[in-house]
C-alpha positions as CSV (number, residue, x, y, z in Angstrom):
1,X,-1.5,-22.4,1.0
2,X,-1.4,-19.4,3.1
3,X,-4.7,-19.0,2.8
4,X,-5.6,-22.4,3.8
5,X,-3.1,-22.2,6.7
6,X,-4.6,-19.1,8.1
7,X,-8.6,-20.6,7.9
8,X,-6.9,-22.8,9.9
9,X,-5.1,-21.0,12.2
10,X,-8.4,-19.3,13.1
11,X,-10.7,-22.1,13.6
12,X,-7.5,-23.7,16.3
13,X,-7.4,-20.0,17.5
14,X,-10.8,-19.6,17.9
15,X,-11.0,-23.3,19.5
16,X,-8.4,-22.3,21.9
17,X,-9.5,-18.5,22.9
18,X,-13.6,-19.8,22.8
19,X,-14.7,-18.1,19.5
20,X,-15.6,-15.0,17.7
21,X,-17.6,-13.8,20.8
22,X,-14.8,-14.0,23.0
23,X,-12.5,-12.5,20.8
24,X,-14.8,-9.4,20.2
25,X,-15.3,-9.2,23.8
26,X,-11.5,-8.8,24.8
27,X,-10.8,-6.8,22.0
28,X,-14.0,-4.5,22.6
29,X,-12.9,-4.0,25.9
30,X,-9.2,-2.4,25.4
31,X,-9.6,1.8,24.0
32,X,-7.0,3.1,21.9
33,X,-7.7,6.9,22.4
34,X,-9.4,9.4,24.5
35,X,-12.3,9.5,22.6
36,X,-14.0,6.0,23.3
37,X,-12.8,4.3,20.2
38,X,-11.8,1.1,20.9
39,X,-9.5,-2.0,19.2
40,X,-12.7,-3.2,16.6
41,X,-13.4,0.6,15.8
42,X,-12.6,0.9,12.4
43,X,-14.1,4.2,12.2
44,X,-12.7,6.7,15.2
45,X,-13.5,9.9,16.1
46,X,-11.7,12.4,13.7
47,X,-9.4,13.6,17.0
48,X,-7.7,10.4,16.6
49,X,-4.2,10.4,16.7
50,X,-3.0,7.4,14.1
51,X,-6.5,6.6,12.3
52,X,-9.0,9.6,12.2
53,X,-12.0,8.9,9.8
54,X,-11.8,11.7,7.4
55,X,-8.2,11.4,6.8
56,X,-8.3,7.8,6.3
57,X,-11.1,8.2,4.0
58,X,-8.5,10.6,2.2
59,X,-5.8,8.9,2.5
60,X,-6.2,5.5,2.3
61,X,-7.9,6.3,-1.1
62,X,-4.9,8.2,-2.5
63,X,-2.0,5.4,-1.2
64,X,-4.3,2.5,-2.8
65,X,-4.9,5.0,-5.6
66,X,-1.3,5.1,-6.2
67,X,0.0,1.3,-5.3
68,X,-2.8,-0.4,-7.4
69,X,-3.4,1.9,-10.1
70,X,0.1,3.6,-11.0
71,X,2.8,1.2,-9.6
72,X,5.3,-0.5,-11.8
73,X,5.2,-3.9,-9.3
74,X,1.3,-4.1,-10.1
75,X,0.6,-2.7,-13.5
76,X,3.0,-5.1,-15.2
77,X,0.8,-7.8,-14.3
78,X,-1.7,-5.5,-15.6
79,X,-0.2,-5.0,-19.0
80,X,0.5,-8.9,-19.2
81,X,-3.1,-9.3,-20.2
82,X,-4.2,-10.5,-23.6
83,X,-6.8,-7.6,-24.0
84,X,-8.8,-4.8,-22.1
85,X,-11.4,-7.6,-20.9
86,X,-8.5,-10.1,-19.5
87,X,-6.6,-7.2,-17.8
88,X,-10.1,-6.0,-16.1
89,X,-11.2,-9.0,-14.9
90,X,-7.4,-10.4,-13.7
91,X,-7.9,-6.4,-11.3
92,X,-11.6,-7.9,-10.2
93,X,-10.4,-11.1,-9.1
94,X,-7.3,-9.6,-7.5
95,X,-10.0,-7.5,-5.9
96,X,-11.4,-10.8,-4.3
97,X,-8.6,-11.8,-3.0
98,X,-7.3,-8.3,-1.6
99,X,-10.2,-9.0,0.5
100,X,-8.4,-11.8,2.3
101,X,-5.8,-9.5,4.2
102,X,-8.9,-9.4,7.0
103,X,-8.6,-13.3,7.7
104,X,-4.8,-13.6,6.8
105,X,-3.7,-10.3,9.1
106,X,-6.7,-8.4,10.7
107,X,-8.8,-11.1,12.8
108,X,-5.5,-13.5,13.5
109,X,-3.8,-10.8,14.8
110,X,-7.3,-10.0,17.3
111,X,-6.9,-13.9,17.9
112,X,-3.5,-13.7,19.0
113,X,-4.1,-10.4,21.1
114,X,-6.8,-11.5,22.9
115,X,-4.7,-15.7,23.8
116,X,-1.6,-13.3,25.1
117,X,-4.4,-11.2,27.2
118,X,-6.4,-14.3,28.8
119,X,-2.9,-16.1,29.2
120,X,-4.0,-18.9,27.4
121,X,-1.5,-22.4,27.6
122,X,-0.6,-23.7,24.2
123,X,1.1,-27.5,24.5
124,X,2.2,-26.6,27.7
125,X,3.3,-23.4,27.0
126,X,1.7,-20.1,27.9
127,X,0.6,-17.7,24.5
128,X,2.9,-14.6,24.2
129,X,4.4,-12.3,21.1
130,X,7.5,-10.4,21.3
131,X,6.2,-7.6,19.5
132,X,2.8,-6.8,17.3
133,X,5.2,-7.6,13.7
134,X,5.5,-11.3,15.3
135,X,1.9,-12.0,15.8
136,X,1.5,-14.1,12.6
137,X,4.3,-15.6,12.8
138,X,3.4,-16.8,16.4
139,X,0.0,-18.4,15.6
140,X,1.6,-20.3,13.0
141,X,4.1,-21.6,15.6
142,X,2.3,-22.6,18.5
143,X,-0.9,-24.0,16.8
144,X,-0.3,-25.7,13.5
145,X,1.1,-29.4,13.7
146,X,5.1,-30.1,12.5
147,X,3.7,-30.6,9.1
148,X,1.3,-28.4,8.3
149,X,3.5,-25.7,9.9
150,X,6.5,-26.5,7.4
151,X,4.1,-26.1,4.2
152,X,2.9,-22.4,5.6
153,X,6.3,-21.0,6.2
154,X,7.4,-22.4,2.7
155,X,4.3,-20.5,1.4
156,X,5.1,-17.6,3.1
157,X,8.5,-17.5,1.6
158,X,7.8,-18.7,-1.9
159,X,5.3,-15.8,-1.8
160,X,8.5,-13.8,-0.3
161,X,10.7,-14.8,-2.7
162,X,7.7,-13.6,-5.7
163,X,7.0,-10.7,-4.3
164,X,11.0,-9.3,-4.2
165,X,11.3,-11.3,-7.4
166,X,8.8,-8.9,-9.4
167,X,10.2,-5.4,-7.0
168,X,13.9,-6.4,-8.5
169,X,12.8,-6.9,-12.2
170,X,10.8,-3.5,-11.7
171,X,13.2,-1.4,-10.3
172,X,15.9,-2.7,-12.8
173,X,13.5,-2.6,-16.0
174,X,12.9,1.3,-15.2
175,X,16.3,2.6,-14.6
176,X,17.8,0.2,-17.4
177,X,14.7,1.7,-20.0
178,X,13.9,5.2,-18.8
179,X,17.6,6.3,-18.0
180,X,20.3,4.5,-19.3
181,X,18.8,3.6,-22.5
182,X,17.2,7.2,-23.1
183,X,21.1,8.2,-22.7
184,X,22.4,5.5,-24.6
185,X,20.0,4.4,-27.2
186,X,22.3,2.5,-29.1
187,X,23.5,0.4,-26.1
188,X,23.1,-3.3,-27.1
189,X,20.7,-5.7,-25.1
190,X,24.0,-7.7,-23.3
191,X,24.9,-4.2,-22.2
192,X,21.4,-3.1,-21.1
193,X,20.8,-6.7,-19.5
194,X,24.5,-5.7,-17.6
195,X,23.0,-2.5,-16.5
196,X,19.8,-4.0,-15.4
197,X,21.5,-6.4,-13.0
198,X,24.0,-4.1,-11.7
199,X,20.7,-1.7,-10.9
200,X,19.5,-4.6,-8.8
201,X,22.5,-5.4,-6.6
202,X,22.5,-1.3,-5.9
203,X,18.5,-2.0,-5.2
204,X,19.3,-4.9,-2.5
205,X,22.3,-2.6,-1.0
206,X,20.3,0.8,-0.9
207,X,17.6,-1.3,1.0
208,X,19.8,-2.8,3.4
209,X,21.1,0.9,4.1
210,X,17.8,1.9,4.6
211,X,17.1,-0.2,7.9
212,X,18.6,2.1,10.2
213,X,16.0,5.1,8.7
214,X,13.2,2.1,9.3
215,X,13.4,2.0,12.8
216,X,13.9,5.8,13.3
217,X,10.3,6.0,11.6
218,X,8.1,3.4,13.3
219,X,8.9,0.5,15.5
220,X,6.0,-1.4,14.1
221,X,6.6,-2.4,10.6
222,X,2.6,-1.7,9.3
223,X,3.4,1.5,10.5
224,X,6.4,2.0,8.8
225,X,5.3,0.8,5.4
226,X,2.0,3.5,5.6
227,X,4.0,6.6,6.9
228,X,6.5,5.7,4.0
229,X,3.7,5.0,2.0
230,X,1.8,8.6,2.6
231,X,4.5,10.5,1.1
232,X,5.3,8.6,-2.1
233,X,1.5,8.3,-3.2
234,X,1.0,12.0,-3.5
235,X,3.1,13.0,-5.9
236,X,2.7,9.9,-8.2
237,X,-1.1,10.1,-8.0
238,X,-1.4,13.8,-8.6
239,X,0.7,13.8,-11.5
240,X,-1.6,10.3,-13.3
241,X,-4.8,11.9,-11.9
242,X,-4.4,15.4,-13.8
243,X,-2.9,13.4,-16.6
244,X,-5.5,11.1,-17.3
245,X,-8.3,13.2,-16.4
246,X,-6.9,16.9,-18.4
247,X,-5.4,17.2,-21.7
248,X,-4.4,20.6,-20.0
249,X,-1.8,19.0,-18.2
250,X,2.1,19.5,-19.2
251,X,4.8,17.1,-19.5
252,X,6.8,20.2,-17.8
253,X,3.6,20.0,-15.4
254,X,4.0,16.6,-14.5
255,X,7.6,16.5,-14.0
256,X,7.8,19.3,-11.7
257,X,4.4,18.0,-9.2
258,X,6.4,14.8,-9.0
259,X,9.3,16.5,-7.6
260,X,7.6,18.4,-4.8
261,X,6.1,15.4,-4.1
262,X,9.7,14.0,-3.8
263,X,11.0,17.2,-2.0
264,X,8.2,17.0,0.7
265,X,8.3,13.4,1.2
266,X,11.9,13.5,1.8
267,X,11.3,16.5,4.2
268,X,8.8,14.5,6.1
269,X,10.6,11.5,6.2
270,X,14.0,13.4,7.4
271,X,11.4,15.5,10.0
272,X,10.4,11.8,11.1
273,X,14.3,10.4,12.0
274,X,15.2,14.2,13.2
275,X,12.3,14.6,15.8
276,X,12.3,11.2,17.0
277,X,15.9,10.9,18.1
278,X,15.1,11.5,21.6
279,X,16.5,15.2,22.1
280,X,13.6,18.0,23.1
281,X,12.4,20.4,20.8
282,X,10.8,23.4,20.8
283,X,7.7,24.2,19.1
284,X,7.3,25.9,15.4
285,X,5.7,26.1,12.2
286,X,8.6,23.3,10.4
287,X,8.0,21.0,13.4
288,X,4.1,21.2,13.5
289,X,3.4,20.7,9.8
290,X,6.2,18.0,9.0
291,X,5.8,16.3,12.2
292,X,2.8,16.6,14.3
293,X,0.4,16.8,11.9
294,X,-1.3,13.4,11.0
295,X,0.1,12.0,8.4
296,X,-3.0,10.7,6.8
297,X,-4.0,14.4,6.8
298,X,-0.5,15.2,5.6
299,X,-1.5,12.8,2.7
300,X,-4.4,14.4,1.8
301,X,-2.5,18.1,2.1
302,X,0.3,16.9,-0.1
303,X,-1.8,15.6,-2.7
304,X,-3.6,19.4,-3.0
305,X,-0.4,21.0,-3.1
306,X,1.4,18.5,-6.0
307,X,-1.7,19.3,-8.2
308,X,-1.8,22.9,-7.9
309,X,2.5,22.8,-9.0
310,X,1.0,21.0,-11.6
311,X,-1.6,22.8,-13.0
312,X,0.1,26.2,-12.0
313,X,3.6,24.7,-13.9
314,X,1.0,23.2,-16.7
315,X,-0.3,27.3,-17.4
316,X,2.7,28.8,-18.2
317,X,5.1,25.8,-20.1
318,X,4.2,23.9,-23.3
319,X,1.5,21.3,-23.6
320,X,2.2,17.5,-25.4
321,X,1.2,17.1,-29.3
322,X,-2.5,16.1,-29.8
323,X,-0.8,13.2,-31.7
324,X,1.5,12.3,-28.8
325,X,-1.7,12.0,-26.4
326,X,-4.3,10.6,-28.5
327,X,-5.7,7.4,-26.0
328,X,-3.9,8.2,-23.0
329,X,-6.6,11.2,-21.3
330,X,-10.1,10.4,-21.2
331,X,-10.5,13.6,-23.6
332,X,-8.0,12.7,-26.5
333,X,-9.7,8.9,-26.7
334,X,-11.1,8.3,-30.1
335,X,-14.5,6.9,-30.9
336,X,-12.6,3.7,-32.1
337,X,-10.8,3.3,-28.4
338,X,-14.0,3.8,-26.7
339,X,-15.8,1.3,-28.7
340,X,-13.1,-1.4,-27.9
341,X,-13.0,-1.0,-24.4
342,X,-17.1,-1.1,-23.9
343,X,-17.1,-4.3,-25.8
344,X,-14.3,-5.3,-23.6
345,X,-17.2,-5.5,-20.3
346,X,-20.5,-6.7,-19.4
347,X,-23.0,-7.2,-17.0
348,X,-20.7,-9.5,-15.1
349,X,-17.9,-7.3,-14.4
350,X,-20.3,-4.9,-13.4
351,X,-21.9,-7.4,-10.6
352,X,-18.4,-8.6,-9.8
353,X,-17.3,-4.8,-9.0
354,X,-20.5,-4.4,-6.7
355,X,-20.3,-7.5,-4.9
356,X,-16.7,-6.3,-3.7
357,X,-17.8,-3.2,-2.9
358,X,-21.1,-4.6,-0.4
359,X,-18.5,-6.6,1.0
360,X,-16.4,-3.6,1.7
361,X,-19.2,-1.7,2.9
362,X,-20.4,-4.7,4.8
363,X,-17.4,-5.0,6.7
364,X,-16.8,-1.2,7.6
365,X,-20.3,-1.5,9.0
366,X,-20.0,-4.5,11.1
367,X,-16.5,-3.1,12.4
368,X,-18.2,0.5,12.4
């Protein structure tokens, strides 16, 4: 439905502003930095202040690194599969669709920048957005027809409702099975099932708390959600990175790059509301490094540092049991394991996987 609704909120939008050439045009025309760069310039010059090439290459890799590959909300779906060929080709099609963001996000929200900059007259009424956040929502408003419009916004909320749905049941399954129960083992399931919806109602409050530290950290919400975003991933990724990849790593290892990764996140984050409250502050070493340095590069520089508490931590504490490891680094998999999961691929997946990826590439270059 959603996608349907935004194919055609593009083809009224593009009806309306005069098409893809138009759009390009006004969007080409308006430079976001110094350097030339302008709105269609994926790639910008590496002075950038929000998007700079090399640390986007860095980090973008190591937040989708993190949400897709090592986050409870997407590897349950993951783990739902039948077998290793199910679960790989449920991530390829996902894939697919992960490409959609461009039509559903990206290219209506150029649509609806460049109607607000020509001014354009909508039923009468003149095209405008009360902030960048509202852009979707805005398109959907002034150009579907009553009906049409009703089914979208019910998408949009029953996709909503899924998507906070799955976050709850995540956040409640982990405290209720990796703390409470690991403490109370003998706890019976209407006590854990207790426990798990009391850690959701906390869940809802603690988010609604949170607000307030939203808007210190970016008035725009895709902001938000990456700046957040670039100090979580670190940590996480680190720690599954050297786990999967080394049989050197420790649990002591693990647990102690995960939290720097917390410590430094939550130093950044409190940097963020601190320096942005309005007062002036002198320059220094704290202020440069946990607030004016990019945080895609801060990303990137937080990833380096969790591995090396890792593998420093891992040289001097007590590695796992062979037995306790066997499958889960690509060094302690047995010749039985790797025989199932070859039989679990073929040519197709293969094509699939490359197909996405000259899509990707495709893009990048046409947005270059």
């Amino acid at each position: 439905i959603l996608l349907l609704g935004s194919l055609i909120i593009l083809v009224l939008g593009f009806k309306e502003l005069g098409g893809w050439d138009e759009m390009m045009r006004v969007c080409g025309a308006v430079t976001v930095n110094d350097y030339g760069d302008t709105m269609t310039n994926l790639i910008r010059s590496n002075d950038d202040a929000n998007f700079p090439w090399l640390g986007a290459l860095i980090g973008s890799a190591i937040i989708g690194f993190w949400y897709w590959c090592t986050d409870q909300f997407i590897v349950q779906r993951v783990l739902s599969g039948k077998n290793e060929m199910e679960a790989r080709r449920g991530t390829i099609f996902g894939a697919y669709l992960k490409l959609t963001p461009v039509f559903l996000f990206l290219i209506p929200g150029m649509v609806a920048f460049a109607m607000q900059k020509h001014g354009i007259t909508v039923n009468g009424e003149t095209f405008t957005m009360s902030s960048a956040d509202a852009a979707f929502p805005t398109l959907v408003a002034k150009l579907l027809p009553a009906g049409f419009k009703g089914l979208v916004v019910c998408g949009i909320l029953a996709a909503l409702m899924s998507s906070l749905a799955s976050l709850f049941n995540s956040s409640a399954m982990l405290f209720t099975i990796d703390f409470y129960k690991k403490y109370r083992p003998k706890a019976s399931e209407k006590t854990l099932l207790y426990v798990g919806r009391v850690a959701t109602v906390v869940v809802v409050v603690l988010g609604i708390l949170w607000i307030p530290v939203m808007k210190s950290v970016g008035s725009v919400l895709y902001n938000y959600l990456q700046d957040v975003q670039s100090v979580l991933a670190p940590g996480i990724a680190a720690a599954f990175l050297l786990g999967i990849c080394s049989k050197k790593a420790t649990p002591k290892g693990g647990m102690w790059g995960l939290i720097a990764g917390f410590i430094i996140g939550i130093t950044r984050l409190g940097a963020k509301v601190y320096y942005t409250s309005g007062a002036t502050f002198s320059d220094s070493w704290f202020k440069y490094l946990f607030y004016d340095t990019n945080w895609l590069f801060f990303c990137g520089g937080m990833l380096l540092f969790c591995m090396l508490v890792i593998v420093v931590v891992s040289r001097f504490t007590k590695p796992a049991p062979a037995e306790q490891i066997v499958g889960l680094t690509f060094g302690s998999t047995t010749d039985e394991q790797k025989a199932v999961t070859r039989a679990s691929w073929n040519k197709w997946d293969v094509i699939h996987s490359a197909i996405i990826i000259l899509i990707t590439v495709v893009f990048y270059w046409y947005f270059w």
